[in-house]
N, C-alpha and C positions, 0 to 999 in steps of 0.2 A: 503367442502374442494375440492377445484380444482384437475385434474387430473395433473398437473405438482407437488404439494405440494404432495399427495399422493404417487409420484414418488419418491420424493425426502426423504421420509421419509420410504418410505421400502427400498431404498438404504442405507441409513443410520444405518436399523435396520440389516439389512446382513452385513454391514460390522462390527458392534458391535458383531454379532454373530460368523463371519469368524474372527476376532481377539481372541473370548473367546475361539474356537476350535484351532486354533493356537498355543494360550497359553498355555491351557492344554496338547498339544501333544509337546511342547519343555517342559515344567517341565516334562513331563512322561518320554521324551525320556534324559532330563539331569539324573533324579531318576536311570532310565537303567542303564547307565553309571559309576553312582557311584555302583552301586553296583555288575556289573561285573568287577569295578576294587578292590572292595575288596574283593571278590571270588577268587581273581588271585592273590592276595595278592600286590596289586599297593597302598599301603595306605603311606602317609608320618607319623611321630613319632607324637605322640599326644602330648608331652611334651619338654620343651627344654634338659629337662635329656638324654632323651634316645637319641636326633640330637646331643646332644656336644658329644654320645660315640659313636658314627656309623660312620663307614666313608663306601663310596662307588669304585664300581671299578677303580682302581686305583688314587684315590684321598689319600692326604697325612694327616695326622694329624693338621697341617694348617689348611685343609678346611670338617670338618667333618662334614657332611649331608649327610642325606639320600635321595635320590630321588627314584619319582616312577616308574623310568623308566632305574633304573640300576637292571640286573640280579645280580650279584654281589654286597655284603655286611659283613662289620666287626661289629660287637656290640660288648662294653666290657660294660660288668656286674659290676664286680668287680677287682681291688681295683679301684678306683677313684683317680686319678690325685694329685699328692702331699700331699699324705697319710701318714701321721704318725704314725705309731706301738710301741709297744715294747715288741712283741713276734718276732720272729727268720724267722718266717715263713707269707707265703700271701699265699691268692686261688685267683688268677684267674681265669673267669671265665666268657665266650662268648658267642655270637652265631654269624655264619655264613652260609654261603648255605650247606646243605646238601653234603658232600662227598668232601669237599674242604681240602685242605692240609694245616693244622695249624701249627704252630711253636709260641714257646714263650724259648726268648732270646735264640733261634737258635736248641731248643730241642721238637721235635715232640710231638703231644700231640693226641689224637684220638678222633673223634667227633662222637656224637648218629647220629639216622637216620635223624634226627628232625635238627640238624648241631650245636646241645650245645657241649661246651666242657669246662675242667677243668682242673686246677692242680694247686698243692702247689707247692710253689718254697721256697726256701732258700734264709733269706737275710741275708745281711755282716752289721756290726754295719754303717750308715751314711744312705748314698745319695744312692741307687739300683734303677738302668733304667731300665726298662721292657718294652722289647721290643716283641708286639704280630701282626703276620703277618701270612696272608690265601693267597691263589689262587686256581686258578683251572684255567680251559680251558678259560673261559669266563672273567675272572678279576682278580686283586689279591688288596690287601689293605696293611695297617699299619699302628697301630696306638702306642705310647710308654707313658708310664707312670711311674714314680719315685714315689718311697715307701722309706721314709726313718726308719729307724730302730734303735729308740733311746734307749741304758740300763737304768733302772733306778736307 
């Protein structure tokens, strides 16, 4: 083998090698990544359930998504959207940031350190809007939901 071919073929062999090292340090450093953004808690909803009840700072029930890159967030639990009952009563039942100021249809409710919160409400025989809304420094949300409440 000539010395030009020779040339040509440890060139060849470094650059197949400077690519395989390349590769491996962009998958390492995207791997990094993901997982200091879910240490920090930067992760989107795993399911379409939990994106249709989350809405973020100040985004309206219109457009409820979570994103990873909002400090502020509303999660409703429960009841689910156009619910039908035929007890008197619902639980509500959220999460949101930590220490944030919750309301549900205009009456303060208190949230763990963790930012769950609860409470049963009272409904009137029909159509009941419930309306649940947070803020704090950083963002505030709102999200509303109808429970109707039919006698048997």
């Amino acid at each position: 083998m000539s010395s030009g071919k020779k040339l040509v073929v440890l060139f060849l062999t470094l650059l197949i090698l400077l690519g395989v090292v390349l590769g491996r340090q962009i998958l390492f450093l995207s791997k990094a990544k993901i997982n200091v953004n879910q240490k920090v808690g930067k992760s989107s909803p795993s399911n379409g359930e939990a994106a249709s009840n989350s809405v973020n700072s100040k985004t309206t029930a219109e457009s409820p998504t979570k994103t990873p890159s909002s400090p502020f967030f509303l999660e409703i639990i429960s009841p689910v959207d156009d619910l039908t009952v035929t007890v008197a009563r619902v639980k509500v039942q959220g999460k949101t940031v930590p220490g944030a100021d919750v309301f549900v249809n205009e009456n303060q409710v208190e949230t763990d350190k963790n930012g769950n919160f609860s409470i049963d409400i009272s409904l009137q025989e029909g159509e009941n809007p419930i309306l649940i809304s947070a803020g704090n420094e950083t963002g505030e949300a709102e999200i509303e939901r109808t429970v109707y409440f039919e006698t048997i």
